[in-house]
C-alpha positions as CSV (number, residue, x, y, z in Angstrom):
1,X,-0.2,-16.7,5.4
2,X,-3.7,-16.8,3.3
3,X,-4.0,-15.4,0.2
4,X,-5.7,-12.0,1.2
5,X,-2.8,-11.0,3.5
6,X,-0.5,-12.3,0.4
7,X,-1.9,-9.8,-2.0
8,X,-2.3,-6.9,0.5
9,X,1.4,-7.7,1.2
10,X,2.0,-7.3,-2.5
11,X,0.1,-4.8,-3.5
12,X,2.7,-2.2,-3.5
13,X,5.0,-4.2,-5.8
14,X,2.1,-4.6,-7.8
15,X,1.2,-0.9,-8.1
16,X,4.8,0.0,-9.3
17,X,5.5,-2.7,-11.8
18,X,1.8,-1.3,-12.9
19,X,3.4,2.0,-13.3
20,X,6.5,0.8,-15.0
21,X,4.7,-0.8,-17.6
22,X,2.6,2.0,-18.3
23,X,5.7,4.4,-18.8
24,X,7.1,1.9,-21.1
25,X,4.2,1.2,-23.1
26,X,3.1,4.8,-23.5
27,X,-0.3,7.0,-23.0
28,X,-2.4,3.8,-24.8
29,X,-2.1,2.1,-21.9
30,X,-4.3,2.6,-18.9
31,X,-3.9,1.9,-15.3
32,X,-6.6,-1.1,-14.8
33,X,-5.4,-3.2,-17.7
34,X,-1.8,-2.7,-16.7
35,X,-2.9,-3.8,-13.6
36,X,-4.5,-6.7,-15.2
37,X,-2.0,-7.7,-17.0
38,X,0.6,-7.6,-14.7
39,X,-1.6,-9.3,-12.5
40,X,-1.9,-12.4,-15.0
41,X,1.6,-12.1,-15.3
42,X,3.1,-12.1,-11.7
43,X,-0.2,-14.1,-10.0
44,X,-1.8,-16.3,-12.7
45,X,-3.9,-17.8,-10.2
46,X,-5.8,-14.8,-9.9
47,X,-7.0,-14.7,-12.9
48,X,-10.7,-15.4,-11.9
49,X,-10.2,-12.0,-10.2
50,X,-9.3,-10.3,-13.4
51,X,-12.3,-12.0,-15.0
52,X,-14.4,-11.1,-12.5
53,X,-12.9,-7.1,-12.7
54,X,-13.4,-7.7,-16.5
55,X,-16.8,-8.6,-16.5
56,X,-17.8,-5.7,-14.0
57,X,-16.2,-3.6,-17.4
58,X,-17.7,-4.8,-20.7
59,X,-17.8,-2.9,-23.7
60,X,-15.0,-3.5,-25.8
61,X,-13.7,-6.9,-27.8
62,X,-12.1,-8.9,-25.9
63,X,-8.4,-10.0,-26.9
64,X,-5.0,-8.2,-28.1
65,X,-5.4,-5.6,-30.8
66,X,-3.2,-3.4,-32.3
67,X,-2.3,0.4,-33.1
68,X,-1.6,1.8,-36.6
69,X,2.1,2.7,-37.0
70,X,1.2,5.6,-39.2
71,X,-1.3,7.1,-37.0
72,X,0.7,7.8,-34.2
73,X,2.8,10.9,-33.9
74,X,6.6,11.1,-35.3
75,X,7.8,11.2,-32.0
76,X,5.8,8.1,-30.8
77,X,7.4,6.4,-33.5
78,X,10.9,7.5,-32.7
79,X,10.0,6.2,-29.0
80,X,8.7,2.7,-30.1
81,X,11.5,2.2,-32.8
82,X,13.9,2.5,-30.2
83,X,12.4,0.5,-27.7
84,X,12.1,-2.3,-30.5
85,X,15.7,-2.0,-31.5
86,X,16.8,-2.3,-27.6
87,X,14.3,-4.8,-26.7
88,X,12.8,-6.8,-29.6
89,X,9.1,-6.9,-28.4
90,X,6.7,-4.4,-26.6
91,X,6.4,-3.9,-23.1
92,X,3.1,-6.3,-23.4
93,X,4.7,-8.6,-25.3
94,X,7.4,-9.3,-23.3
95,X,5.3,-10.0,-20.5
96,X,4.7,-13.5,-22.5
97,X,1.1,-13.8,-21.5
98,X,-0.7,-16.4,-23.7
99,X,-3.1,-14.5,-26.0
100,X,-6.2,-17.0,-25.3
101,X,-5.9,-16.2,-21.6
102,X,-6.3,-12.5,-22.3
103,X,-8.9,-12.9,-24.7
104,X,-10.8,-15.7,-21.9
105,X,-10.4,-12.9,-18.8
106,X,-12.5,-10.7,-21.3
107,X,-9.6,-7.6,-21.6
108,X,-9.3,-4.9,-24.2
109,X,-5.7,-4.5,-25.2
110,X,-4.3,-2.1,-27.3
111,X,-0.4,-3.3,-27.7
112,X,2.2,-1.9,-30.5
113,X,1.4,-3.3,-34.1
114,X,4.1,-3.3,-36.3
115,X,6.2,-0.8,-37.9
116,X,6.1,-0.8,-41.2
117,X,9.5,-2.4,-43.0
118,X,12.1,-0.2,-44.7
119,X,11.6,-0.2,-48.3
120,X,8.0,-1.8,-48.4
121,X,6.1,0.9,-50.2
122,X,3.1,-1.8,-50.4
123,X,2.6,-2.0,-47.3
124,X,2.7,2.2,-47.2
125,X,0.4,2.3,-50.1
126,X,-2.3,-0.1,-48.7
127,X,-2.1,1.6,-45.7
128,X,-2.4,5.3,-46.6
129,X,-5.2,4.7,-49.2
130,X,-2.3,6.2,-52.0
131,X,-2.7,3.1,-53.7
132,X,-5.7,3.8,-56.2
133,X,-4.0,4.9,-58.8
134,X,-1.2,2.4,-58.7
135,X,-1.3,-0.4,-61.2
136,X,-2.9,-3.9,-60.1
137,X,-0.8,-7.4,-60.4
138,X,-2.7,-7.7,-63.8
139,X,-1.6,-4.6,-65.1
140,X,-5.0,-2.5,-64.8
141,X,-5.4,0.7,-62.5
């Protein structure tokens, strides 16, 4: 069978793993870089196709970023901390796709940063701006 009729044959199964990642990753997450990324994940050789798709849609940096914790809503948060209790990683992550091969097929992802860790006001202060006021490691505000 040549690899056309392969990826027609597939295409379905592509479409709903697609779909399934988007549910699980939330609404940050839209349908062509699922589809790329699921594509790099279950067909690595195409990945001159998702280069190729890439490069027909330039505009954004190239690589993994991620989202602010404390700008998404309380329920989002909920969501994610859940998922990250159950599963360890986010949906993207736990596609294990090397970063460098995103960042080479020229995709913009947006994946889950990191929620913030119980107790650490630092990292609550830095990231709210609350911190002015707040001494410095010398002792001055």
């Amino acid at each position: 069978m040549n690899h056309r009729t392969t990826r027609w044959l597939l295409a379905p199964l592509r479409q709903l793993r697609t779909h399934r990642l988007m549910a699980q990753h939330g609404p940050t997450l839209p349908y062509d870089t699922a589809w790329a990324l699921i594509t790099l994940h279950t067909a690595p050789d195409e990945t001159t196709l998702v280069r190729a798709w890439a490069g027909e849609h330039p505009g954004r940096t190239a690589g993994i970023q991620h989202d602010r914790w404390h700008n998404l809503s309380s329920s989002e948060q909920r969501r994610r901390a859940a998922w990250l209790q159950r599963h360890g990683h986010s949906p993207i992550q736990l596609l294990n796709l090397d970063p460098l091969l995103v960042h080479s097929t020229g995709l913009h992802v947006l994946d889950w940063g990191q929620p913030p860790e119980p107790g650490n006001t630092f990292v609550d202060e830095q990231v709210s701006g609350s911190g002015e006021g707040s001494p410095r490691a010398d002792g001055r505000r």
